[in-house]
Structures are given as structure tokens and as C-alpha cells.
C-alpha positions as CSV (number, residue, x, y, z in Angstrom):
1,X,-18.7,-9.0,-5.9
2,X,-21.9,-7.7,-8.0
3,X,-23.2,-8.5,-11.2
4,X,-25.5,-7.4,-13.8
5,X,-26.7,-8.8,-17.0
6,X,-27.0,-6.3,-20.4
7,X,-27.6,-6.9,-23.4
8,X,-26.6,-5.2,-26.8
9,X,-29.2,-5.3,-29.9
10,X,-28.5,-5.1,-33.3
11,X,-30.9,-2.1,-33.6
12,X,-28.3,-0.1,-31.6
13,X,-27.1,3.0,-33.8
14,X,-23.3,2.6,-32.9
15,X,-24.0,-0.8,-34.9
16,X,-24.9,0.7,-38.4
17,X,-22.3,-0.4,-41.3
18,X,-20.6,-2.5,-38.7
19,X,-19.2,-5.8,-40.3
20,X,-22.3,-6.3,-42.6
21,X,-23.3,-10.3,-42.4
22,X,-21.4,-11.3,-39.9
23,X,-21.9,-8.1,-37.0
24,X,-19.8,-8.4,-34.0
25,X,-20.1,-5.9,-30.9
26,X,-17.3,-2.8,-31.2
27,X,-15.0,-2.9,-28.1
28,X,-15.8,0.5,-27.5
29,X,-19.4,0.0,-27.6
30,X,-19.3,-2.6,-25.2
31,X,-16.6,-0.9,-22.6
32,X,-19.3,2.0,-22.7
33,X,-22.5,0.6,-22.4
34,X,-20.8,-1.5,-19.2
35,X,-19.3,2.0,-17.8
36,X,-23.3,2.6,-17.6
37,X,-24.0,-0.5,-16.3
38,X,-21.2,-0.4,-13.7
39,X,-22.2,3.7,-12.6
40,X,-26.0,3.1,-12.5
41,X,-25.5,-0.2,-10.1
42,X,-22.9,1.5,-8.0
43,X,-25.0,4.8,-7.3
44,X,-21.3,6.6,-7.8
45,X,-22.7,9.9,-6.8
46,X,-20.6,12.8,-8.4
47,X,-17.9,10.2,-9.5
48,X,-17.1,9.1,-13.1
49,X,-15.4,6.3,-14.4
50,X,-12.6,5.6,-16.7
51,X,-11.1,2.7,-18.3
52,X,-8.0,1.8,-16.9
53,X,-6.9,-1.2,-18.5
54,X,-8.8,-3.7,-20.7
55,X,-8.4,-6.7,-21.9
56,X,-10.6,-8.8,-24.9
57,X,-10.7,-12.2,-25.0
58,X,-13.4,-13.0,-28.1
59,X,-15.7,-11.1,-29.9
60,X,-19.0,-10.9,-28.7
61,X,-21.9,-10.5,-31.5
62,X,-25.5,-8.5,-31.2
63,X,-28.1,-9.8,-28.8
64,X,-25.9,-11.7,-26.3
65,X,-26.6,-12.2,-23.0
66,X,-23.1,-10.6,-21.2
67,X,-22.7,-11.4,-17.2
68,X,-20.8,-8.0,-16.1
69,X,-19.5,-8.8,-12.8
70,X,-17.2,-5.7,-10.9
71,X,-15.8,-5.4,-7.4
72,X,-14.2,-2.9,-5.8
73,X,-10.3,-3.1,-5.3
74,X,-8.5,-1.3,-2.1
75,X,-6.8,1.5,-4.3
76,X,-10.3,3.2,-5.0
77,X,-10.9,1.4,-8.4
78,X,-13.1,-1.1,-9.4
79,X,-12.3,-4.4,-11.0
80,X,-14.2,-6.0,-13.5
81,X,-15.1,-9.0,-16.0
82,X,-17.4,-9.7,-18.9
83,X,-18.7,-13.6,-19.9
84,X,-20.8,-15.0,-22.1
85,X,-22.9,-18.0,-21.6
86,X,-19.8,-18.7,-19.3
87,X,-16.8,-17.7,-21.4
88,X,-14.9,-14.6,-20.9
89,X,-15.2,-11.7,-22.9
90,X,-13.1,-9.2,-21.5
91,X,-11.7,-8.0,-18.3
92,X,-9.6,-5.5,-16.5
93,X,-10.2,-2.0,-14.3
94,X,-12.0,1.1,-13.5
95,X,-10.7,4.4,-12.7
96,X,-12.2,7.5,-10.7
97,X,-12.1,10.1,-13.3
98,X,-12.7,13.4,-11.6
99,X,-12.5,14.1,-7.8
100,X,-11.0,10.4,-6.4
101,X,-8.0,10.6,-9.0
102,X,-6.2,13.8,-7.7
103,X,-5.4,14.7,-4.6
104,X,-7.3,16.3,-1.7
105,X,-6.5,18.5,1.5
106,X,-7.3,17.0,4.5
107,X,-11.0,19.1,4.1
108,X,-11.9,17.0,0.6
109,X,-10.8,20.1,-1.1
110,X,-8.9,19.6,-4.4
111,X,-5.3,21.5,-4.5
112,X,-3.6,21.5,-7.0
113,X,-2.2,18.6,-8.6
114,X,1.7,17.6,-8.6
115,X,3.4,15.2,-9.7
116,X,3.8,11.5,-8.8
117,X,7.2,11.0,-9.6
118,X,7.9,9.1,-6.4
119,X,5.2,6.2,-7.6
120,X,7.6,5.6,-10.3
121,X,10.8,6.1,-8.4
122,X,9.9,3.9,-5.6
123,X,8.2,0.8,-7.7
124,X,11.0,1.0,-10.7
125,X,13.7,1.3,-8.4
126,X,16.5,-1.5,-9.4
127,X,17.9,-3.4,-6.3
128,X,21.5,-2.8,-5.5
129,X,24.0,-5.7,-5.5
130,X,24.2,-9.1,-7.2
131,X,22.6,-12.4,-6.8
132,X,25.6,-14.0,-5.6
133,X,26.2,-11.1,-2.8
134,X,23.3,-11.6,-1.6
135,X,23.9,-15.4,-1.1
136,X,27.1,-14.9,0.1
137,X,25.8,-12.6,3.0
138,X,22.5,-15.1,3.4
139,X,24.9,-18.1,4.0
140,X,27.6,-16.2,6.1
141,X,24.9,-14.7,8.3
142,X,23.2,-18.0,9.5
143,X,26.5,-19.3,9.7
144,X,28.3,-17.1,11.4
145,X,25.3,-15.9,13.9
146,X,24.2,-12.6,14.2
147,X,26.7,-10.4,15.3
148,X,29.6,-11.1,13.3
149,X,27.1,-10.5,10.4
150,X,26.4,-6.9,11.7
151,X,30.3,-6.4,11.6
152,X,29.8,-7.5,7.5
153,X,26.6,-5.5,7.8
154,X,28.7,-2.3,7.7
155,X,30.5,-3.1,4.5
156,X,26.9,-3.1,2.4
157,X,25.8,-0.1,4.1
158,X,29.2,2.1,3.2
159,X,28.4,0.7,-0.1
160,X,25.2,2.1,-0.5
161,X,25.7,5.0,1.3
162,X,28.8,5.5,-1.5
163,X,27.2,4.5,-4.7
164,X,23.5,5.4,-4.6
165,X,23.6,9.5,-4.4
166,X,20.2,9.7,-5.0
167,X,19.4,7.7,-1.9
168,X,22.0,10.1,-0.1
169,X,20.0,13.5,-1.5
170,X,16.6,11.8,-0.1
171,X,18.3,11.0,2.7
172,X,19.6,14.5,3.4
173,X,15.9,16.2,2.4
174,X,14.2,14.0,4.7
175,X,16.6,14.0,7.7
176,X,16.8,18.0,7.7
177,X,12.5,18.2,8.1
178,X,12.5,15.5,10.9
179,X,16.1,16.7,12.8
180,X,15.6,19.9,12.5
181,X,19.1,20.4,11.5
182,X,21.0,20.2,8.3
183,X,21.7,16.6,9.1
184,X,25.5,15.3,9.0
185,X,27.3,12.8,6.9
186,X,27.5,10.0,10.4
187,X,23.4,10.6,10.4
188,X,23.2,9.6,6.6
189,X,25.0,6.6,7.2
190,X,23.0,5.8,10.2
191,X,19.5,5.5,8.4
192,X,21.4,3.8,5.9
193,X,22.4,1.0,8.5
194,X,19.2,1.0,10.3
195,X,18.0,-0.2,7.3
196,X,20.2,-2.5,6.3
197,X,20.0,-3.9,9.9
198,X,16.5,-4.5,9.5
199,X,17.0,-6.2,6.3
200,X,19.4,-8.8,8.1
201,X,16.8,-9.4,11.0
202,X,14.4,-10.2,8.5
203,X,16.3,-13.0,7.4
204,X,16.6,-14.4,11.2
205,X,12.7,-13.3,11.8
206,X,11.7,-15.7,8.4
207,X,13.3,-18.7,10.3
208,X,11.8,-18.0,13.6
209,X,14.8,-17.3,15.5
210,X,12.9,-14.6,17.5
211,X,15.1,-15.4,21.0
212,X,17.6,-12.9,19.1
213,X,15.5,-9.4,19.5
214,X,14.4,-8.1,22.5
215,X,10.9,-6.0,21.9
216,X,9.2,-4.1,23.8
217,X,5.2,-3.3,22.9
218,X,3.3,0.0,23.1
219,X,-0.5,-0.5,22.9
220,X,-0.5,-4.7,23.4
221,X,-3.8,-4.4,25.3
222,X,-5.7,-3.1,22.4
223,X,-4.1,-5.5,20.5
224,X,-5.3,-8.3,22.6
225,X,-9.1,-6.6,22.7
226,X,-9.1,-6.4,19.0
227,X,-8.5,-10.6,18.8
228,X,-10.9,-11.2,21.6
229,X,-14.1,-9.6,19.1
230,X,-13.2,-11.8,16.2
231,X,-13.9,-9.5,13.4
232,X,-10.6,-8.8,12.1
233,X,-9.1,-5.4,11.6
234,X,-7.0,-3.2,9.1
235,X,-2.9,-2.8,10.0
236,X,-1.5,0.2,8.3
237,X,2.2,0.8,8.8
238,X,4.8,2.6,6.7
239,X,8.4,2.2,5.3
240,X,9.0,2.7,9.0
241,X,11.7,0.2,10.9
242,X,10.3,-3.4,10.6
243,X,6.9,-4.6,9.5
244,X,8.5,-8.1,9.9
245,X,8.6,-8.1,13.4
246,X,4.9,-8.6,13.5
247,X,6.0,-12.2,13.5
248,X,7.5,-12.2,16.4
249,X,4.8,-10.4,18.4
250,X,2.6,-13.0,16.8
251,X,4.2,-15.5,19.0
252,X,3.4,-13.3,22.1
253,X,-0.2,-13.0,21.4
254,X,-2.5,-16.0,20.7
255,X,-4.8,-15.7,18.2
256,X,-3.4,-12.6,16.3
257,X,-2.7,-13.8,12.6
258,X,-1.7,-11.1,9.8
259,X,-2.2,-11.1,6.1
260,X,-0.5,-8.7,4.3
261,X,-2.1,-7.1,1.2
262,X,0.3,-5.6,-1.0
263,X,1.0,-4.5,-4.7
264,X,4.2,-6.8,-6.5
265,X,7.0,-5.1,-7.4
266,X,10.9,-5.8,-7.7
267,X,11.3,-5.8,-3.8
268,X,10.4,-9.1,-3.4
269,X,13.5,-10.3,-4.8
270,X,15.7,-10.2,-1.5
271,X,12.6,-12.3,0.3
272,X,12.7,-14.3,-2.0
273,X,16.7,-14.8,-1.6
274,X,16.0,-15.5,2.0
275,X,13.2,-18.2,1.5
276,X,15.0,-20.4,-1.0
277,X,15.9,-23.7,-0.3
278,X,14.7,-23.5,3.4
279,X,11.4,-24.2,5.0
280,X,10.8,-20.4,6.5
281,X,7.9,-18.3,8.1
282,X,5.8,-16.8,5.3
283,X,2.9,-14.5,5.8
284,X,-0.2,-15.1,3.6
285,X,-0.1,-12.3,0.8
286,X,-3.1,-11.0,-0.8
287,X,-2.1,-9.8,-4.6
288,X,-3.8,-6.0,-4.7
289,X,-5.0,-4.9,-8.0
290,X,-5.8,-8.6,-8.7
291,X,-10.2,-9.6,-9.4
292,X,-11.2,-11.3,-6.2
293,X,-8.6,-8.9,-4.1
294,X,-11.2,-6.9,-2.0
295,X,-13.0,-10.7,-1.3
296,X,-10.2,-12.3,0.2
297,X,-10.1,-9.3,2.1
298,X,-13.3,-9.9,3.4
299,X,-12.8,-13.7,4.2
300,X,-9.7,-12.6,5.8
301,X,-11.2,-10.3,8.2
302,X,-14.1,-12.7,8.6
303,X,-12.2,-14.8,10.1
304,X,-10.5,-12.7,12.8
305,X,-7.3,-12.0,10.8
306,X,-6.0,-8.6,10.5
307,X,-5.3,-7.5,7.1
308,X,-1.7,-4.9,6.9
309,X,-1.2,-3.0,4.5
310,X,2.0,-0.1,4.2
311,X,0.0,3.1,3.7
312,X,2.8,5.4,2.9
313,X,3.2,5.4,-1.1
314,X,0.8,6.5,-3.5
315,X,0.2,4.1,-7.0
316,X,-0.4,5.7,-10.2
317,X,-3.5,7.0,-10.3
318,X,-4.6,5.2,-7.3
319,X,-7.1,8.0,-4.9
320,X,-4.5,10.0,-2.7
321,X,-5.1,12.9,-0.3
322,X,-2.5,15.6,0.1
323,X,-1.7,15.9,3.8
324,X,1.4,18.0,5.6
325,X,3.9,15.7,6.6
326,X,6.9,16.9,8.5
327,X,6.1,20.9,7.0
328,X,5.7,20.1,3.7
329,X,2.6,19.0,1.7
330,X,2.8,15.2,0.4
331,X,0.9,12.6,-1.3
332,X,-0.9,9.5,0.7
333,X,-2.8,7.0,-0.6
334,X,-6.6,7.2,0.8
335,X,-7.3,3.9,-0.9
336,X,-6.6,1.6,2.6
337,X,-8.9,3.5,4.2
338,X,-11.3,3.4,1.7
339,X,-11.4,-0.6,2.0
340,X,-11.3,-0.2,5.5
341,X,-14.5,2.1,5.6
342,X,-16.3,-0.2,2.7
343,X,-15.7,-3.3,4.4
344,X,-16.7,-1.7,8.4
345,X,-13.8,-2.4,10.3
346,X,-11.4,-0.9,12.7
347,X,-7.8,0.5,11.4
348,X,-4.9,0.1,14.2
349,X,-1.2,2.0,13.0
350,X,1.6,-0.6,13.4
351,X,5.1,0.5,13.9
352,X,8.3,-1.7,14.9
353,X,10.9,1.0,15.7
354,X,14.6,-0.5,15.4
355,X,16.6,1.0,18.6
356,X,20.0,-0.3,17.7
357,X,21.7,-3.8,18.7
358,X,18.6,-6.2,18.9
359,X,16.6,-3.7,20.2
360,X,12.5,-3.5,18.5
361,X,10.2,-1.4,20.1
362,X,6.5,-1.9,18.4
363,X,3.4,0.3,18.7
364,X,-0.1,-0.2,17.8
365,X,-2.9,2.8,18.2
366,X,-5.9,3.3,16.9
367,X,-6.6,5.3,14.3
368,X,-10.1,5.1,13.1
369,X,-13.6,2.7,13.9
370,X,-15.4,2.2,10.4
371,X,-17.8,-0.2,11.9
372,X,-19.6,3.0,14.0
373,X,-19.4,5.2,10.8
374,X,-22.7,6.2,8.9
375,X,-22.7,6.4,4.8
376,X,-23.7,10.2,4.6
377,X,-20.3,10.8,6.8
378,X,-17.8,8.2,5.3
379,X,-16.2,10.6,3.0
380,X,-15.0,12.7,6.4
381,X,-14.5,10.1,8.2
382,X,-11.9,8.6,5.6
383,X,-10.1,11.8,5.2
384,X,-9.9,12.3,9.3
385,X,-8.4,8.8,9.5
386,X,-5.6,9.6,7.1
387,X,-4.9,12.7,8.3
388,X,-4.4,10.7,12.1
389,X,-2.3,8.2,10.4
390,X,0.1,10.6,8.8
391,X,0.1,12.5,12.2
392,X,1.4,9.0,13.9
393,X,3.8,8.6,11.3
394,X,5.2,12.4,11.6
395,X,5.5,12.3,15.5
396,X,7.5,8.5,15.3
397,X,10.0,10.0,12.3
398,X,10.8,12.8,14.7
399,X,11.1,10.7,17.7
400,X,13.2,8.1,15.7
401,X,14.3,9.5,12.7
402,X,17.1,6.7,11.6
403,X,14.1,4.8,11.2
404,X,12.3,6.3,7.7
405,X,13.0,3.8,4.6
406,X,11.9,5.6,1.8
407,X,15.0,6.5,-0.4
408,X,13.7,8.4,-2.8
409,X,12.1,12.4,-3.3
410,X,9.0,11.4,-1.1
411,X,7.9,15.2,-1.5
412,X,8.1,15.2,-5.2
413,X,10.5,18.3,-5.3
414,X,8.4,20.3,-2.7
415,X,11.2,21.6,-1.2
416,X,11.3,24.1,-4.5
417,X,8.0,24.9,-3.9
418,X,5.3,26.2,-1.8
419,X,4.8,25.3,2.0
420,X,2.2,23.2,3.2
421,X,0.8,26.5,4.6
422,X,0.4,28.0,1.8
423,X,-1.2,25.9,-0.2
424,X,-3.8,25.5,2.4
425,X,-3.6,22.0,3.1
426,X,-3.7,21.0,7.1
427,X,-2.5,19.0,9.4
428,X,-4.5,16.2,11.3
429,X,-7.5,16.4,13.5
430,X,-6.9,16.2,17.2
């Protein structure tokens, strides 16, 4: 975290005819003069800030002494907080206002910008079925044992696959890119209980009862190198089959211990189903978008832990780049690489494919070395390393396609619009 001390006279000109006897500071005057403050520290060559959000807590008069302290967060902005002689003033977050807000090809170059509709759809998504469903099926399944829950399993799924047409229209648009085929009603419902299955094997995975799955791992020797330096390393996966399984590899390999780092939105509610009332296997979560974020981070990494993050849905106005993704141009976030490449550490892809019955097949490559990268190259380097990671995810939809999570128009209506082709944005380096 960095800090910097400023200091507001009363001689300053925004001040004139401001509360005459009794001046305070104008919350616009301050957020500006700490914008400055925050840009001349940071050396943010051609990058300006906004404010984001903002938050006062007590008025702050002429001639203070204010502590500005920022950090930056893994999305691409910048966190930051105001005190006086110890007490806050105000807080909240930074923005990239030109080039890191809209989204690049995988050459830095801005395209034109479309909409994030799928931020929204995705985050403000409501969960389907009740409370007391959900503890019906949470108390029949560890009762019952596994496989008699997968015969129940199929009753949620047709009811999904029933009542949520736009899950079944995503479904369709996604499936026909990574089949190749205008995909049938029997595959529809299969990606719908593919991920219903690996909603049920979470609930088993939480309580440890790993003796259920039977995985096989892709790439456990770099795996085991990575624990062996000590210095921790990024995890990206996707909405791809199961990032729960980690667990269970965790169990094969000494040593390997995951945080996750993620934003909090409505999904936790079915974890949080499964937890209650039970002593169950919990990974530590870092809060993103939270001050002191991008330092547990750090500490994480620090000590040897790898830090996952899913890397496949963009946030607002979060830093994206616009990479082709199974022929069609889409939005990924850049801002997990970004922390990656700040912070100097290695990013591995994770993946835990679901092959039907208790069947988990895990890979880990790696996509990109930060610690080797030099400043003046970072920017490339960044965009090359999400451009790898989309590849990874591209080839694994088309060799599993039952095994893609994201229910909603992950293209943001491109299939009305240009090609990826022609809008010139390319595909990953070799």
C-alpha cells in the first residue's frame, strides 16, 4: 500500500465564498486534488483516473494534514482512503478512465466497445428453487449416498432445463460454436446435468468424502515444481466443470494450499446451504474489490499459497481485453493478470473436467511467468497471457463441451453481429 501526505490551504481559489467563518474543504476539491496526488505517485503513464465510488465520513477544514493511502485492487483499479490525524475522511475506488476501461484486441488495440450485458446477467442472476428444496436435496443426499441422489439429481435438472429458457437459448448459442452442429435437445439437457452433477459433488467434496471421485491429473508435475520454489502462484480457471475439486487434489499433493480470491455475489447462497450446521472443508476467500485485497494477496503468495481466481467474466468497468473465443469476439477480464504481472509471479490454468459418473479429470498448464517479465514489456506480456488462457479454455470447451457453466449470452448478442474476423481481433499467440 502507498501513501502520501497533502495538504489543502485556505488560499486555494476553489475556497473563495466557501462557508465564510467556519470553511470546510469541498468534496470535490478534495477528490481532485487526491486524483493528483494518486496520478503523480503512481507514474500512470497515458492513463487517467476516475472516481468510482466515494464515500465521506467528516468534513475536513483548510490546512489539514490528510494521510492519502491507495493500493491497487486485482480488477485494474485502485483502492483508496483519506485520514486525518488518524480519523477517516473518506474512502472508496479509482477507475482507469481512457484505454484500461474498454476493451482491447489481443494487439492492445482499442475496438469498438459493446456492451457488458453479461456482467449484469451473470452477477444479478436469481437462484432457481427454494430454501427448503435445497435442504430437502442436502439432507437426502448425505443420507441416501451418492448415487441414489444422482437418480433425484435428474428431477432438478428437467426442471431447469424446463423453466429457465434463457439458460436453454445460452445453452443452444454456446453449444452450436463448440459442437459444431446445431446442437440437440438430449445435448441441452446434458450440460444442464453436468452442472447440476457438479453442484451435488460439491456438497460430498466440502465434507471430504473424496474416496467417492476418481480423478485423474494432467500436468501434476508442474504442480509439484511450483510448491517445491515456495513463492506461490496465480490459478485461473473458468465456469468450466469443477473448481472444487482442487480439494481433493490438495490431498494428493503436500504442500499445495489454495486461496480463492473472488467478487461476492448471490451464488454463495447454495455453499452456504451446504456448510450449515456441519463442520465442512472451507477454502480461505479473499473479498476482491475490498482495501487491503491486493495485500492479502501478497501475504498469500508469500507464503507459498496459490491464489485462484475464475477469469472468465468481466465486472463492470473492470479492464477487459476482447479476445476470439470459439469464432466469435468476447469480453475477458485482463485484471487477474494484471495482479499477476504487478505482484511477479507465475499464472498456471486449472481445469477439473467432469467425465460422467465419478469421473474428474484435472489439468494444470502454464500460462504465463511474470517473475521473468521486464516493466517496458508488461503491457504485451499481459495481453499474450490472456490470449493463452482463452486459447486453453476454447480447446477444453471443444474437447468437453457438457462442461461450459455460463448460462447466460456470454457473447453479448454477437451472434447478430460482426465475426471475430472482421472486427480484427485475433486469436492467441502460439
Amino acid at each position: 500500500m502507498s501513501a502520501v501526505t497533502v495538504t489543502i490551504g485556505a488560499e486555494h481559489p476553489a475556497l473563495a465564498g466557501h462557508f465564510p467563518g467556519a470553511p470546510i474543504l469541498p468534496g470535490v476539491l478534495l477528490l481532485d486534488e487526491m486524483l493528483r496526488a494518486v496520478e503523480q505517485q503512481r507514474s500512470c503513464a497515458g492513463t487517467r483516473w476516475r472516481i468510482g465510488a466515494a464515500k465521506f465520513v467528516k468534513p475536513v477544514r483548510p490546512g489539514e494534514t490528510l494521510t492519502l493511502e491507495h493500493e491497487p485492487l486485482p480488477n485494474g483499479s485502485i483502492a483508496f482512503r483519506i485520514a486525518s490525524a488518524g480519523q477517516a475522511v473518506a474512502h472508496g475506488v479509482l477507475v482507469p478512465a481512457i484505454a484500461p476501461t474498454g476493451p482491447h484486441d489481443a494487439r492492445g488495440a482499442a475496438v469498438p466497445a459493446g456492451p457488458r450485458a453479461s456482467a449484469a446477467q451473470w452477477a444479478g442472476a436469481p437462484e432457481r428453487g427454494s430454501a427448503t428444496l435445497l435442504r430437502i436435496m442436502i439432507f437426502l443426499s448425505l443420507r441416501l449416498g451418492r448415487p441414489v441422489a444422482r437418480c433425484l439429481l435428474h428431477l432438478i435438472a428437467a426442471y431447469f432445463f424446463a423453466f429457465a429458457p434463457g439458460a436453454r437459448r445460452s445453452a443452444r448459442q454456446y453449444l452450436r460454436r463448440a459442437l459444431g452442429r446445431e446442437p440437440a435437445a438430449r445435448d441441452r439437457y446434458r450440460q444442464v446435468f453436468a452442472f447440476a452433477s457438479t453442484i451435488l459433488d460439491r456438497l460430498y467434496l466440502m465434507r471430504e468424502r473424496y474416496g467417492l471421485f476418481a480423478i485423474s491429473i494432467e500436468g501434476e508435475e508442474l504442480m509439484r515444481d511450483t510448491v517445491a520454489r515456495g513463492s506461490g502462484a496465480f490459478l485461473l480457471g473458468a465456469h468450466l466443470g469443477s473448481f472444487e475439486i482442487m480439494s481433493a487434489v490438495g490431498r494428493r499433493q503436500a504442500g499445495l494450499r489454495v486461496a480463492m480470491a473472488m467478487y461476492e455475489h448471490n451464488a454463495s447462497r447454495v455453499a452456504a446451504f451446504f456448510r450449515a450446521g456441519n463442520r465442512v472443508s472451507a477454502p480461505e476467500i479473499i473479498a476482491l474489490g475490498r482495501l487491503g485485497a491486493m495485500l492479502r494477496i501478497r501475504d498469500c503468495l508469500d507464503a507459498g499459497k496459490f491464489v485462484g481466481m475464475l477469469a472468465d467474466r468481466t465486472i463492470a468497468a473492470a479492464p477487459a481485453q476482447l479476445v476470439s473465443f470459439l469464432g466469435r469476439a468476447a469480453l475477458f477480464p485482463s485484471g487477474p493478470m494484471r495482479a499477476a504481472a504487478a505482484l511477479r509471479r507465475p499464472v498456471i490454468f486449472m481445469t477439473g473436467l467432469y467425465r460422467g459418473g465419478n469421473h474428474y479429470h484435472v489439468v494444470f498448464r502454464q500460462i504465463a511467468d511474470f517473475s521473468r517479465s521486464e516493466p517496458a514489456g508488461r503491457e504485451a506480456a499481459v495481453r499474450d497471457a490472456v490470449a493463452r488462457y482463452v486459447a486453453l479454455l476454447e480447446a477444453h470447451c471443444r474437447s468437453d463441451p457438457y462442461n461450459w457453466f455460463n448460462f447466460y449470452d456470454f457473447w453479448h448478442g454477437a451472434d447478430v453481429g460482426e465475426t471475430a474476423s472482421e472486427r480484427g481481433v485475433t486469436g492467441s499467440p502460439p
